[in-house]
C-alpha positions as CSV (number, residue, x, y, z in Angstrom):
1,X,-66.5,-34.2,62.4
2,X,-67.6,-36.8,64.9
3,X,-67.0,-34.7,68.0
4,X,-68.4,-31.8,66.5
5,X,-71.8,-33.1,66.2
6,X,-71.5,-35.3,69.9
7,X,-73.6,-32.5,71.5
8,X,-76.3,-32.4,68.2
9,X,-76.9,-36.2,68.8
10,X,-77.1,-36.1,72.3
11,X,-79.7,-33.7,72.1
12,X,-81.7,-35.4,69.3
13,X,-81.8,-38.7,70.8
14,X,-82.8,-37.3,74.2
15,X,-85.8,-35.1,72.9
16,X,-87.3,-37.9,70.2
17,X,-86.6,-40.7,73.6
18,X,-88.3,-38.2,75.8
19,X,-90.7,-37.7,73.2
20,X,-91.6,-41.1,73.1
21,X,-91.7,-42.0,76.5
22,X,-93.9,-38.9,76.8
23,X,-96.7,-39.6,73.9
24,X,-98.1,-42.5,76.0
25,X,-99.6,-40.0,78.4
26,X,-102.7,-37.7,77.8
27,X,-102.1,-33.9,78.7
28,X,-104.5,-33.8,81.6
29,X,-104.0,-30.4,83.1
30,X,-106.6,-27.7,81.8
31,X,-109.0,-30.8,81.3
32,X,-107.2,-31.3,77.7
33,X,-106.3,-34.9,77.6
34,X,-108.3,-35.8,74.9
35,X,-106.8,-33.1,72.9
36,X,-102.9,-33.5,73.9
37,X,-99.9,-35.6,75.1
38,X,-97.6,-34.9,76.6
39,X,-95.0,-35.5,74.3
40,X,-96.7,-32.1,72.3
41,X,-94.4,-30.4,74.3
42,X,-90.9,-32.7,74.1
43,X,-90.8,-33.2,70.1
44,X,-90.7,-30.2,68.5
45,X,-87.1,-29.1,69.9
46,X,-86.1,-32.0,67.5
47,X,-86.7,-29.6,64.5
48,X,-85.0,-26.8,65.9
49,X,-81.7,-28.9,66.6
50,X,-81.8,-29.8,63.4
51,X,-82.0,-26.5,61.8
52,X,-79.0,-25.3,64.3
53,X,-77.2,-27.9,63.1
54,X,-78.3,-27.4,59.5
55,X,-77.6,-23.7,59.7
56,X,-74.0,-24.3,61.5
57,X,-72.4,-27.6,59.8
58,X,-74.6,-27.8,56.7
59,X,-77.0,-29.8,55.4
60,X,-74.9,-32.9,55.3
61,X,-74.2,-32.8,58.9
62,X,-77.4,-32.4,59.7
63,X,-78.5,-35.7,58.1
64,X,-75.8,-37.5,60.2
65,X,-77.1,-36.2,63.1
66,X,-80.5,-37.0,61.6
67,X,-79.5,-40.8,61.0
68,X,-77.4,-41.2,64.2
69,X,-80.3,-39.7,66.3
70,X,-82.7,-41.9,64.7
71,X,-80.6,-45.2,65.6
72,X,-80.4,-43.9,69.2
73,X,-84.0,-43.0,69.4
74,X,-85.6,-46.1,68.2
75,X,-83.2,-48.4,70.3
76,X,-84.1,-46.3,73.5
77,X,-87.9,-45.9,72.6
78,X,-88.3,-49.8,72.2
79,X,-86.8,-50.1,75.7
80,X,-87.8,-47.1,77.4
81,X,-91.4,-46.5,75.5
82,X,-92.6,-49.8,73.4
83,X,-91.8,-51.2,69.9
84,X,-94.8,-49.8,68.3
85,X,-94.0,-46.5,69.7
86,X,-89.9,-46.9,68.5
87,X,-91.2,-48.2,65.1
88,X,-93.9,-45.5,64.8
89,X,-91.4,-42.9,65.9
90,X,-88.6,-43.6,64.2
91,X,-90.4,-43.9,60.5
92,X,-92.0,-40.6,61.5
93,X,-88.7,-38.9,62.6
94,X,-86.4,-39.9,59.8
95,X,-88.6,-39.2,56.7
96,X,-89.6,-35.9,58.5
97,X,-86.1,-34.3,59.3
98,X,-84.5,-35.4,56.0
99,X,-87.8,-33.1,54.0
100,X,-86.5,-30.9,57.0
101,X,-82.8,-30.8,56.0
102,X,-84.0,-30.7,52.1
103,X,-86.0,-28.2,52.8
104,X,-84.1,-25.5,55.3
105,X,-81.2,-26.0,52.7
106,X,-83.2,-25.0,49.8
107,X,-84.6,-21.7,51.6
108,X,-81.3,-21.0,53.6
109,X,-80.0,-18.0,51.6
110,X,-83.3,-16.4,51.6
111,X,-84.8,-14.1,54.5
112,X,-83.7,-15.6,58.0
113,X,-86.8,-17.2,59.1
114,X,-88.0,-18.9,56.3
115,X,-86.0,-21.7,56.5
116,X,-86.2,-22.2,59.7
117,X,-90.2,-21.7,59.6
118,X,-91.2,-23.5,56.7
119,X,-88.8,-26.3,57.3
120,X,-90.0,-27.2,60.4
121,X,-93.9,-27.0,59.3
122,X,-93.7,-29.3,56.5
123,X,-92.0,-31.5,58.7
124,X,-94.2,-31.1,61.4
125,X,-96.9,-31.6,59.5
126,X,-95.2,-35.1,57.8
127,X,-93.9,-35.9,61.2
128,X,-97.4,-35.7,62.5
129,X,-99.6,-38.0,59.9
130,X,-96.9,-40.9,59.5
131,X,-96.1,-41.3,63.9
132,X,-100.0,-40.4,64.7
133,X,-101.4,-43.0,62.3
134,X,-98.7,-45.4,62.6
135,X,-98.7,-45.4,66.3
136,X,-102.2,-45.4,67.2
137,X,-104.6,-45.8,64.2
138,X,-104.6,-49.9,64.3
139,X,-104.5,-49.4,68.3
140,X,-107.7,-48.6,69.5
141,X,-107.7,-45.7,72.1
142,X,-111.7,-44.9,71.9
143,X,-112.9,-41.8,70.6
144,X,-114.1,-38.2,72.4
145,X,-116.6,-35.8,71.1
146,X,-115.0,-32.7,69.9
147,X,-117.9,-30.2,69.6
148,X,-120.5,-32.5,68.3
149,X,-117.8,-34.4,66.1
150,X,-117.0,-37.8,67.1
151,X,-113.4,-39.0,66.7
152,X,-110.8,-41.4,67.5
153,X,-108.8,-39.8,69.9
154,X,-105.7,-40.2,68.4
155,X,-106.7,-38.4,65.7
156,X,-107.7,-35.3,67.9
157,X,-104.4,-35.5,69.4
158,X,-102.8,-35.5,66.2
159,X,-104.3,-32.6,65.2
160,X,-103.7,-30.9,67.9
161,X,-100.1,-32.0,68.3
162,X,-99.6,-30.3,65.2
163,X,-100.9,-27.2,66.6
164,X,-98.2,-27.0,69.1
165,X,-95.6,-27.9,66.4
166,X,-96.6,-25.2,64.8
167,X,-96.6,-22.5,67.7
168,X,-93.4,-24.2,69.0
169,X,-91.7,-23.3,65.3
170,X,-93.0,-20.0,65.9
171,X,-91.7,-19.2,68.9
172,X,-88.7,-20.9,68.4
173,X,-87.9,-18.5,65.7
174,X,-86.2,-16.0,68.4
175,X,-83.9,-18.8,70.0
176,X,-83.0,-20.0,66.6
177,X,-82.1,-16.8,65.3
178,X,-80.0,-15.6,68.8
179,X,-78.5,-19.0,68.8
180,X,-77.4,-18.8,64.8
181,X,-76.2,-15.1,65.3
182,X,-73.7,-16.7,67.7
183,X,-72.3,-19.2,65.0
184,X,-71.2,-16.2,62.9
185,X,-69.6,-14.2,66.3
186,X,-67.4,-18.0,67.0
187,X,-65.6,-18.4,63.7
């Protein structure tokens, strides 16, 4: 079972560290750094790997990789990010992809991209509030007018992280179902 899930880990640990190393910068390009980071981008391939591996070893597997990812990430994000970032990140990621797991098991029977789809917003969405406020709420960080509405930034770039999740799990929905076809074609 161990060796089975090696490449699952690998790849949740690297996008949540990535991730994390990624947040602490504002998405300047397009003029939109009070909007986004960069780690918008990064994160929401952590859902995806879990529903692959959800959707090829089960939902018990997919907590392992889960739990395992989480322990790698939070180490790596407290050396490669900072400890409020690890902390932040790792309370965020684990509650998030367990309602993720729960979730893409319940609706896995069902048409194929509900599971994948709905999973991955509720988790986004849980993902989002706990890291966000967590991370940056007691942090400072100033605030930016968003059309006449004055905000802390990191609430903007909460909001609009979110955004991305959600297009991301949108337009994931084509590799997810490509890459699950395949399962069925390897047995």
């Amino acid at each position: 079972m161990a060796t089975r899930l090696a490449i699952p880990v690998a790849a949740m640990a690297a996008v949540v560290v990535a991730s994390n190393i990624l947040v602490q910068y504002p998405f300047a390009p397009l003029g939109l750094a009070d909007f986004l980071t960069w780690g918008a981008f990064t994160y929401p391939f952590a859902f995806l790997v879990n529903d692959l591996t959800n959707r090829r070893f089960g939902p018990e597997a997919a907590r392992r990789v889960a739990f395992v990812g989480f322990a790698l990430a939070v180490v790596l994000s407290a050396i490669f990010a900072t400890p409020r970032i690890a902390i932040a990140s790792g309370t965020a990621f684990l509650t998030a992809q367990l309602i993720d797991v729960r979730i893409f098991h319940h609706l896995r029977h069902g048409v194929w991209w509900r599971a994948p789809l709905a999973s991955s917003l509720i988790g986004s969405a849980v993902d989002t509030a706990i890291f966000f406020t967590l991370a940056f709420a007691w942090s400072g960080g100033g605030t930016a007018n968003y059309w006449g509405l004055v905000l802390p930034i990191w609430v903007a770039w909460a909001f609009f992280d979110f955004l991305v999740k959600a297009l991301h799990a949108l337009a994931m929905l084509a590799p997810f179902r490509v890459i699950s076809r395949s399962f069925a074609t390897a047995r």
